[in-house]
C-alpha positions as CSV (number, residue, x, y, z in Angstrom):
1,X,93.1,81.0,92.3
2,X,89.4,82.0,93.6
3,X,88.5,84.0,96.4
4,X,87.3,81.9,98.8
5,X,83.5,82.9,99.7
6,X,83.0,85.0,102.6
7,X,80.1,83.9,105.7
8,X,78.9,85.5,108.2
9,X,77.6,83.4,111.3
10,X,75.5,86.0,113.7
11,X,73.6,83.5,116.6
12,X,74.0,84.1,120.4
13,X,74.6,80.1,120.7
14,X,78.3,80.4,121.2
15,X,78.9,76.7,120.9
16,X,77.0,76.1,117.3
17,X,78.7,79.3,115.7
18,X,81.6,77.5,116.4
19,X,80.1,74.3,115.3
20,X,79.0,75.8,111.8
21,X,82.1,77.5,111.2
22,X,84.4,74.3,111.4
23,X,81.8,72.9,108.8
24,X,82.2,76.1,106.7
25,X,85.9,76.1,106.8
26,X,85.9,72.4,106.3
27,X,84.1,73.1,103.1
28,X,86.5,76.0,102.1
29,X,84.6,79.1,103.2
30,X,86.1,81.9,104.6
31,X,84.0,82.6,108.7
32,X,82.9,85.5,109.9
33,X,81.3,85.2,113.4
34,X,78.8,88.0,115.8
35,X,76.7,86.8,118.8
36,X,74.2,89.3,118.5
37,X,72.1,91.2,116.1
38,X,74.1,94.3,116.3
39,X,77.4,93.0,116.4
40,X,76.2,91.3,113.3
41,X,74.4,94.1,111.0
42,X,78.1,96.1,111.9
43,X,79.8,93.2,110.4
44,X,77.9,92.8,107.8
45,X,78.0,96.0,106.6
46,X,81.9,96.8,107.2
47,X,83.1,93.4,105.7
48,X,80.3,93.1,103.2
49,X,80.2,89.2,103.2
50,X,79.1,86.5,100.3
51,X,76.1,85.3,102.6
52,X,74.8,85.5,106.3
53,X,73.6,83.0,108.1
54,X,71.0,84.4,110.8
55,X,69.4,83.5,113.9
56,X,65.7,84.4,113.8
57,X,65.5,84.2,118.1
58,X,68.4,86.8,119.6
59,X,68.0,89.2,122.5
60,X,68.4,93.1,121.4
61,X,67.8,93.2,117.8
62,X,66.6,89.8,116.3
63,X,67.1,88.4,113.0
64,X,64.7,89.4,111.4
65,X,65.2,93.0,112.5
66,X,68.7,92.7,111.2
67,X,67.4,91.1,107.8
68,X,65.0,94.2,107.1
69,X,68.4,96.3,108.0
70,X,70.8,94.8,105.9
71,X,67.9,94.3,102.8
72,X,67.0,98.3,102.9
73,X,70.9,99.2,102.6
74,X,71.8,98.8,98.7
75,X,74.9,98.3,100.1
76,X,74.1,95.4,101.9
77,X,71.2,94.9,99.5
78,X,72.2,91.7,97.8
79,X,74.0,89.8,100.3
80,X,71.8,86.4,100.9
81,X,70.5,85.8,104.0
82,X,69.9,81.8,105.0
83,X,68.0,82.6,108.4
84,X,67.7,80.0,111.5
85,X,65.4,79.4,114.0
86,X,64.0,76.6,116.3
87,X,60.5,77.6,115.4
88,X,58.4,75.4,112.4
89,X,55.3,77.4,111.8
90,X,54.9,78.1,108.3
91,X,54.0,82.0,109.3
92,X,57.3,82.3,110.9
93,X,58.9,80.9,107.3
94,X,56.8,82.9,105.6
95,X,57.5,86.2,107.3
96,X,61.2,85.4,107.1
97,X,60.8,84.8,102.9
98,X,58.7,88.0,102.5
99,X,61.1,90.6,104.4
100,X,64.0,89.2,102.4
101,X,65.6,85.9,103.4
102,X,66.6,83.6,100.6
103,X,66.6,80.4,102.4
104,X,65.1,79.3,106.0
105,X,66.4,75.8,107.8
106,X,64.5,75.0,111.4
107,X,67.1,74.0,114.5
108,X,68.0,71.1,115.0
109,X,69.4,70.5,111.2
110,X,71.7,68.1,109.9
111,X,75.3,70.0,109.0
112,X,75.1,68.0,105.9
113,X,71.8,69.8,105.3
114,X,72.9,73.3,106.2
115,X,76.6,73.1,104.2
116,X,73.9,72.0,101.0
117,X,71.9,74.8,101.6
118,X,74.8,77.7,101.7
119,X,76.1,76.2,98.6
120,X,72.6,76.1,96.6
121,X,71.9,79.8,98.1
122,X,75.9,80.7,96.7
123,X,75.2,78.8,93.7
124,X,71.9,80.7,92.7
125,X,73.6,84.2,93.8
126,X,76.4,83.3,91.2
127,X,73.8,83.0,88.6
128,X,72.7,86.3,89.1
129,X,75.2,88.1,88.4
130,X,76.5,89.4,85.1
131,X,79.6,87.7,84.0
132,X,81.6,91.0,83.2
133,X,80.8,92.1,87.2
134,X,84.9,92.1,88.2
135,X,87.2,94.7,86.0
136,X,90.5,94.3,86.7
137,X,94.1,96.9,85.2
138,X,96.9,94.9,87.2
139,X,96.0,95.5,90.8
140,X,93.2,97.5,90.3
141,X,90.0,95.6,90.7
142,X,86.3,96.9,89.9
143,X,83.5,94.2,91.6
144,X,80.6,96.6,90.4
145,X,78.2,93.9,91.9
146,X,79.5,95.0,95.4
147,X,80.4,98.4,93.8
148,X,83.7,97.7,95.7
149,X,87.4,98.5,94.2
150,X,90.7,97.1,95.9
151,X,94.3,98.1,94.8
152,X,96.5,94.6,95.3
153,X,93.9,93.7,97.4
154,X,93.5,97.1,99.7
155,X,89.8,98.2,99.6
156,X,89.8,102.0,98.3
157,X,87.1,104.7,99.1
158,X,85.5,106.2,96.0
159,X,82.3,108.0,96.0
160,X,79.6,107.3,93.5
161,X,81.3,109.4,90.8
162,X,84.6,108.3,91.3
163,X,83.8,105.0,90.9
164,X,81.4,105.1,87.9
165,X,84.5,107.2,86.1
166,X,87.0,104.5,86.9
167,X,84.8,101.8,85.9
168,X,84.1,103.6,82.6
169,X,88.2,103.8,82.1
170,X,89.3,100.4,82.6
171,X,86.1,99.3,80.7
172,X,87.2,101.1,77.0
173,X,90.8,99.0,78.0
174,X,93.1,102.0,76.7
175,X,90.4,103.7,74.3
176,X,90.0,107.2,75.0
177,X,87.0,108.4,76.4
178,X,86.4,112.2,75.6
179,X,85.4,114.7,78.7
180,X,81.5,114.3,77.4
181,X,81.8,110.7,77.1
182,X,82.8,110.1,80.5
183,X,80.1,112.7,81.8
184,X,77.4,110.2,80.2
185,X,78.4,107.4,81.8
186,X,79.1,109.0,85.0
187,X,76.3,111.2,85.7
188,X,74.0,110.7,82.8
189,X,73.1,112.4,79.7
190,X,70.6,114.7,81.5
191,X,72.8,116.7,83.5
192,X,74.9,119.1,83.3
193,X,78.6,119.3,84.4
194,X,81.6,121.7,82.9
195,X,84.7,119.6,82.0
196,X,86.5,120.9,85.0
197,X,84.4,119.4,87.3
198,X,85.3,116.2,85.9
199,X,88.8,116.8,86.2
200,X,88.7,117.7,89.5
201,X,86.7,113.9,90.1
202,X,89.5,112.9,88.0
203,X,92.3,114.3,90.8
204,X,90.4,112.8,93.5
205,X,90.5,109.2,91.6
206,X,93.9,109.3,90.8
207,X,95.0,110.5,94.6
208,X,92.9,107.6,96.1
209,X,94.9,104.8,93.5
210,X,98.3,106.7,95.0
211,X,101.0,105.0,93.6
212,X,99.2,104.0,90.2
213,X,97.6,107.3,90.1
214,X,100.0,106.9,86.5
215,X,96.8,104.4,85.1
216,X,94.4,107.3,84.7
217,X,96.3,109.0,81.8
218,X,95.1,112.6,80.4
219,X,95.3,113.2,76.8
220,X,95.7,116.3,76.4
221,X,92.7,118.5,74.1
222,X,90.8,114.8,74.0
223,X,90.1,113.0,77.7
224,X,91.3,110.1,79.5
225,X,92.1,106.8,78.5
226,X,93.7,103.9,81.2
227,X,97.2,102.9,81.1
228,X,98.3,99.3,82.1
229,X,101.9,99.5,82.1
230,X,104.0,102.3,83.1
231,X,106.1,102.5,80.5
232,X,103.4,104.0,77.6
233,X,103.1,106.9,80.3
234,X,106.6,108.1,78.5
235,X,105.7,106.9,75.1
236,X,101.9,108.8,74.9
């Protein structure tokens, strides 16, 4: 079954954030919801949604402050942005386009409208991305267009290293990948690290998996290599 696609709603107009979110949900969207630009560039960047929808017009920190936030975090980088605002000039469009927005609808809108728009912006998003973005070992899952990983569905911590190594592991699918091979793909050709530093990236992997630390398998004299079921832990 598919995730369903997570929006966040950030306008200080109480009654249509809860207008557009029964349309979202009606149309099988997951809601996030912030009435203000704070509350919303938090959000945004702790639950690291499929799309935002944006009020240009909010007191504090406006939309458009929030869209040049969120579009200068590569974090946050390549989360759409469909912005709002009761204004038509075609400089206010225009300014919203250039610092970042993918789509721009004017107040009042038809919901019909709006729910076409989030699905052409998701639709164009989808197309973007590479086809081999999600990795998945059991309940280990890679989404290296978010750069995220979950273990049965529990986000996990892993700095830039750690999750370039993993990636690298459950990419080969139970090759093994030498010291120097995962080196390469972790830090690059041009840079030096001694074997034990790798191990020790290693340790830190396999304590932040806990439980299936047992997937990240040495071989000893040769590297790592991933192991999907338990069992060829005893067997190797």
């Amino acid at each position: 079954m598919a995730r369903r696609k997570k929006i966040l709603v950030v306008d200080d107009e109480r009654d249509l954030v809860e207008l557009i979110g029964m349309n979202l949900q009606r149309n099988g969207y997951e809601v996030l919801a912030a009435h203000d630009g704070p509350t919303g560039l938090d959000t945004a960047r702790k639950q690291k949604p499929d799309m935002v929808i944006l009020d240009v017009m909010m007191p504090g920190l406006s939309g458009k402050d929030v869209a040049v936030a969120l579009k200068g975090d590569p974090d946050t980088l390549q989360i759409p942005i469909l912005m709002l605002t009761a204004k038509t000039e075609e400089t206010d469009i225009i300014v919203g386009l250039s610092i970042g927005a993918d789509d721009y609808v004017t107040k009042p809108f038809s919901m019909k409208v709006l729910m076409a728009r989030v699905a052409a912006v998701l639709r164009r998003k989808a197309s973007l991305e590479p086809a081999s973005s999600i990795l998945a070992a059991g309940p280990v899952v890679i989404d290296q267009s978010k750069h995220e990983v979950t273990v049965a569905g529990r986000p996990i911590n892993l700095t830039p290293t750690e999750f370039k190594l993993l990636t690298a592991i459950l990419s080969a699918r139970g090759r093994v990948l030498s010291r120097d091979q995962l080196m390469d793909r972790a830090m690059g050709t041009d840079v030096f690290v001694t074997d034990r530093a790798i191990d020790v990236h290693i340790t830190a992997v396999r304590k932040k998996l806990g439980d299936l630390a047992w997937m990240v398998h040495t071989v000893r004299g040769v590297g790592y290599r991933l192991l999907e079921r338990k069992e060829e832990e005893v067997a190797t």
